[in-house]
DRENBAVEX-891886 format. One record per residue: x, y, z of N, C-alpha, C, O in turn; residue in three letters. Coordinates in steps of 0.1 Angstrom, whole numbers, plus 2048, in hexadecimal, padded with zeros to 3 digits. Layout:
XYZXYZXYZXYZala...
% end
This chain:
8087F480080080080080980D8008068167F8unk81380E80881D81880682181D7F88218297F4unk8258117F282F80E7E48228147DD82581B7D4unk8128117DE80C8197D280982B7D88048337D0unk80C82E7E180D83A7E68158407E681284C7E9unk82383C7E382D8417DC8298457CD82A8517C9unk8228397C382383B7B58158487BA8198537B8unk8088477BE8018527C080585A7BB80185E7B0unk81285F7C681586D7CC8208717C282487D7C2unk8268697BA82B86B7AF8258707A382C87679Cunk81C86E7A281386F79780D87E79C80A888794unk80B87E7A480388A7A681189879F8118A0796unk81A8937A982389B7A68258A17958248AC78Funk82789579382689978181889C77881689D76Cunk80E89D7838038A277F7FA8987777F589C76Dunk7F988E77A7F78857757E888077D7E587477Eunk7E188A7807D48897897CB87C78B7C9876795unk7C587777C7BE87177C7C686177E7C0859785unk7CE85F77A7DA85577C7DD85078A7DE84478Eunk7DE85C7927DF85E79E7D48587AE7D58527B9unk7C88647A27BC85D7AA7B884E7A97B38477B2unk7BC84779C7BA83779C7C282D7A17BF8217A3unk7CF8357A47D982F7AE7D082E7BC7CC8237C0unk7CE8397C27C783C7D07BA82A7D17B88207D8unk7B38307C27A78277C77AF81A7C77AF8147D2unk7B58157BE7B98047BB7C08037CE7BB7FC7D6unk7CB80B7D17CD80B7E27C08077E97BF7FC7EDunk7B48117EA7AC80E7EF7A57FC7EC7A07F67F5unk7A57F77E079F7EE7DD7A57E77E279F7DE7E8unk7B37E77E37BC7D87E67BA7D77F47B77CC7F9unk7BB7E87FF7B47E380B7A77E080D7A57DF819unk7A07DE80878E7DB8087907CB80678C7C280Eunk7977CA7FB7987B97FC7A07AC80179E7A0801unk7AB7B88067B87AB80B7B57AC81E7B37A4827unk7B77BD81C7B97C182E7B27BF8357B67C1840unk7A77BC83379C7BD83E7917AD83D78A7AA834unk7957A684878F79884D78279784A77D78D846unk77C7A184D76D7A184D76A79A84077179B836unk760794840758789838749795833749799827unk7437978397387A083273A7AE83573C7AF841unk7397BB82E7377C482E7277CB82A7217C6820unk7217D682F7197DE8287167DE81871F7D8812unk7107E181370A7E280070F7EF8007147F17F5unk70F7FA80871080680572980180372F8017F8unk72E7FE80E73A7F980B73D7F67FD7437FB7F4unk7367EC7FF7367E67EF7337EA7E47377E47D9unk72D7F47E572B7FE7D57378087D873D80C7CEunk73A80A7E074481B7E47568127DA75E8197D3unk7578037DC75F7FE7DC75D7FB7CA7677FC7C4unk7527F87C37537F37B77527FF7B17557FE7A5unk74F80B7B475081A7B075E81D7AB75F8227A0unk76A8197B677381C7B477D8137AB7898157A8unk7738097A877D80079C77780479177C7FF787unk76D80B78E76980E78477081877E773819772unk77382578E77882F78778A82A78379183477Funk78E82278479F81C78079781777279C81D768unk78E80F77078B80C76078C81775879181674Dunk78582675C77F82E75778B83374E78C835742unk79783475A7A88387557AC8337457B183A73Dunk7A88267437A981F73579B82572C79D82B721unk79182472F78382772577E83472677683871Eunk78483D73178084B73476F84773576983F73Cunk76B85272B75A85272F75284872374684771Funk75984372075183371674C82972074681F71Dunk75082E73174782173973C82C74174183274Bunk72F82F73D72883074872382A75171B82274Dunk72582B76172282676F71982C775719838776unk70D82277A7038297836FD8217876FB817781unk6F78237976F281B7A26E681D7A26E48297A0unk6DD8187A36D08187A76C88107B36C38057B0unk6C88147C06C08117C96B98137D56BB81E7DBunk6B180D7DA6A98147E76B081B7F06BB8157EFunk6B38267F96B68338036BD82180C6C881D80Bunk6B481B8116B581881F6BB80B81D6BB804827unk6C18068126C97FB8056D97F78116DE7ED817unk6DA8088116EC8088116F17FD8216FC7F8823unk6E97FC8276EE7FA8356E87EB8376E57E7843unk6E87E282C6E17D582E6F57CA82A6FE7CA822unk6F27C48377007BA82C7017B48246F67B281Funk70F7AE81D70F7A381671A7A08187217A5820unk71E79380C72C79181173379A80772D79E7FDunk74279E8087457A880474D7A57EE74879C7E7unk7567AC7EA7587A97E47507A07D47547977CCunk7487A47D673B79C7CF7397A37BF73A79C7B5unk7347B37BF7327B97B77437BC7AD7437B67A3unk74C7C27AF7577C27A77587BC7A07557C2796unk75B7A979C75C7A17947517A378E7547A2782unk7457A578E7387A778173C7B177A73E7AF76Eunk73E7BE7807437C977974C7C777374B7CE769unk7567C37747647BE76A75D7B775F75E7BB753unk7567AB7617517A575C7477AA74E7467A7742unk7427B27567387BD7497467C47417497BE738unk7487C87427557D473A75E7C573375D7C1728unk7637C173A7687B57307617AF7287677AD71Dunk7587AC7287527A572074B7AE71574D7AD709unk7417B971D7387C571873F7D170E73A7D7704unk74C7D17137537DB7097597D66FD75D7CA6FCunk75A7DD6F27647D66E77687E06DF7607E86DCunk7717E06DB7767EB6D476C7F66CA7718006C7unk75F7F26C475B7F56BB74F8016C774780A6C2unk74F7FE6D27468016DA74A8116DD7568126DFunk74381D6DF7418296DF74382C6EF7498366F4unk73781D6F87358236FF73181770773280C701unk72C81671772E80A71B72480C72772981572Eunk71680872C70D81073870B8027427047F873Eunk71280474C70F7FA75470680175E70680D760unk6FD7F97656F27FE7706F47F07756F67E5770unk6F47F67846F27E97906E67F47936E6800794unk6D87E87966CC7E979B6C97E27AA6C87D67ADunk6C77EA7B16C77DE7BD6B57E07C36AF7EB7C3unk6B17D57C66A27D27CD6A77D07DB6B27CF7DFunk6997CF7E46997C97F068D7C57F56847CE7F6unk68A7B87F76807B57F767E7B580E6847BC817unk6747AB8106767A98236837A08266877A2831unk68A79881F69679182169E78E8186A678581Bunk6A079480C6A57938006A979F7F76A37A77F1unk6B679C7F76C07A37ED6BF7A17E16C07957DDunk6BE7AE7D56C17A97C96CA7B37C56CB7BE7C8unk6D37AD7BC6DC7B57B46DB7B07A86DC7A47A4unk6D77BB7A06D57BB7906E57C37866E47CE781unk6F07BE7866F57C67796F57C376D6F77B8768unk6F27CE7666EB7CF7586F77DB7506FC7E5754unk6F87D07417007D873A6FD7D772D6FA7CC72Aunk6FE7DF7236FB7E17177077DD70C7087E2701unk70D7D77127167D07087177C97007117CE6F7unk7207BB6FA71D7B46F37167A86F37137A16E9unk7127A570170979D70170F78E70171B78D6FFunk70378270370D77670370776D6FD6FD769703unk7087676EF6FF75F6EC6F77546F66F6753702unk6F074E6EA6E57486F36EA73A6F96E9737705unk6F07316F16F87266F57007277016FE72270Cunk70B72F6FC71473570370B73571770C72D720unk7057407166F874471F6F37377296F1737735unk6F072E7206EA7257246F171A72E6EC713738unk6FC71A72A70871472F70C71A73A70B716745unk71172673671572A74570972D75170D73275Cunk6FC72C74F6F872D7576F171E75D6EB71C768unk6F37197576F770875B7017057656FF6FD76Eunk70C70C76371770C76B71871377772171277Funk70E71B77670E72278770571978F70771979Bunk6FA71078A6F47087916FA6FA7946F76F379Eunk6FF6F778D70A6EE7937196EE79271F6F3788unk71E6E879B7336E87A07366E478F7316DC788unk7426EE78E7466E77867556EB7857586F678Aunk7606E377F76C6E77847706F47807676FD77Eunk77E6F777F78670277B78470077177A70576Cunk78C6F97697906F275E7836F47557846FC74Cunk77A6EF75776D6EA74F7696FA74C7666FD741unk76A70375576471375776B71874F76571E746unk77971774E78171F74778471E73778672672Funk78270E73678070572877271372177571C718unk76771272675D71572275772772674C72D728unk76C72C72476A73C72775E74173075574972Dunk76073B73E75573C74475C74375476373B75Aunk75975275976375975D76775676875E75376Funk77575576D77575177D76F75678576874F78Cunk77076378476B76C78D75C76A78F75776779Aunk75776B78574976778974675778E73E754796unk74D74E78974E7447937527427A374F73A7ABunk75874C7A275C74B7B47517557BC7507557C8unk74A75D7B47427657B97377597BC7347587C8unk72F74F7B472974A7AF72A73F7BE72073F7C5unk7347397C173972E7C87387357D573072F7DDunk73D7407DA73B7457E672E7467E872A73F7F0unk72374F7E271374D7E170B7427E47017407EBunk71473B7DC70C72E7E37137237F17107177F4unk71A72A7F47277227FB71E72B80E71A724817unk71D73781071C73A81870A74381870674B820unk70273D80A6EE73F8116E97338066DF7357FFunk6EF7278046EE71E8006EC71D7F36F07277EDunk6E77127EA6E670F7DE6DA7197D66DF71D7CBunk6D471C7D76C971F7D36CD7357D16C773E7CBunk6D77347D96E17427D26E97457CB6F374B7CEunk6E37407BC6EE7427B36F174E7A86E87577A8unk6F974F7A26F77597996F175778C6F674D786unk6E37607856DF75C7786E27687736E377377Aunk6E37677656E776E75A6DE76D74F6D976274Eunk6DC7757486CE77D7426D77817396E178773Eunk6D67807296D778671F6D77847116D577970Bunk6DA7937096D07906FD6DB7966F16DB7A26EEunk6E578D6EB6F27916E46EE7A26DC6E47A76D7unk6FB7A86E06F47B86D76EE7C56DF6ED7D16DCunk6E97BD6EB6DD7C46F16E07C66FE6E27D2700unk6E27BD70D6E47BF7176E37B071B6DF7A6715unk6EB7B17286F17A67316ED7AE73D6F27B9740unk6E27A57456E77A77516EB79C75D6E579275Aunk6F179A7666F279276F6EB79A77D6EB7A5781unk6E478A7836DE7907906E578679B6E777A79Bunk6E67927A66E97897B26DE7867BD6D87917BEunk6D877E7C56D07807CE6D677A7DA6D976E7DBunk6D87857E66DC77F7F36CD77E8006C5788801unk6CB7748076C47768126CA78381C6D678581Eunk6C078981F6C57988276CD7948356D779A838unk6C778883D6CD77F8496DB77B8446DD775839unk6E477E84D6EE7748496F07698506ED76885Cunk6F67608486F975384D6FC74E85A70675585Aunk6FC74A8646FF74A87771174787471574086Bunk71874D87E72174A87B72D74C870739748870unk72575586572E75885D73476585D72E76E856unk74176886373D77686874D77B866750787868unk75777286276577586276B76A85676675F853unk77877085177976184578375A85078774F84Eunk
% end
């Protein structure tokens, strides 16, 4: 953390602002995800944290990625487990961007029902065929190796997202994926608002 606070403050020096600011956040990110034990964090955390990986994307695409949140006032202060949303969002921009693209609108939607979390991200990207589609969401309902996931360009990240969901509010929390090649991809997450007894530190 030091050594990127050196390059920061380097950068600043040479005026190098925006450069500088994505140094600060990626610092911040690495302590959000390595430093701190805690197992679940706030939703409100958790957006403040995928905000700032967005704005380090932004450094490569400038304003070809639009970011925006959409949810209830009283949303922010409900838990989950942490690190959850980042890998979708990578996930949209990797997949959703391509060079021919102008422009790139991701929206996380979030619901709340009396015990239930939803997370909606939605992107107007390239979309995932239907085969393709069908398969990987085959694969979030049932284990399947590394190997077999990766054979079938099927993303880690969203696999380990996928595996923890159902690993700590059981099977029946998995991730589905919705889309229409050309047009939009969204993936949704749904957490129970209770957390699990006992799951409270990694």
């Amino acid at each position: 953390y030091n050594t990127i606070d050196i390059f920061r403050m380097k950068m600043e020096l040479a005026k190098e602002y925006q450069t500088a600011g994505a140094m600060a956040d990626f610092g911040k990110i690495m302590r959000y995800n390595i430093a701190d034990s805690t197992l679940f964090v706030t939703l409100s955390d958790e957006l403040y944290y995928v905000q700032k990986y967005v704005n380090i994307q932004k450094l490569r695409f400038g304003n070809r990625i639009d970011f925006s949140i959409r949810q209830p006032e009283f949303a922010g202060q409900i838990n989950m487990i942490k690190f959850v949303l980042q890998p979708v969002i990578e996930n949209s921009i990797k997949h959703g961007m391509t060079d021919k693209r102008k422009k790139l609108n991701i929206l996380i939607e979030i619901k709340v029902t009396e015990d239930l979390l939803m997370i909606d991200v939605i992107d107007d990207g390239a979309g995932i065929p239907e085969d393709k589609l069908r398969q990987i969401n085959q694969q979030m309902i049932t284990h399947t190796d590394e190997k077999e996931q990766v054979t079938h360009d099927f993303s880690i990240g969203l696999s380990n997202i996928n595996n923890r969901l159902r690993l700590f509010y059981g099977d029946m929390y998995h991730l589905v994926i919705d889309s229409v090649p050309g047009q939009y991809t969204r993936t949704t997450i749904r957490m129970p608002i209770k957390q699990p007894e006992g799951q409270v530190s990694l």
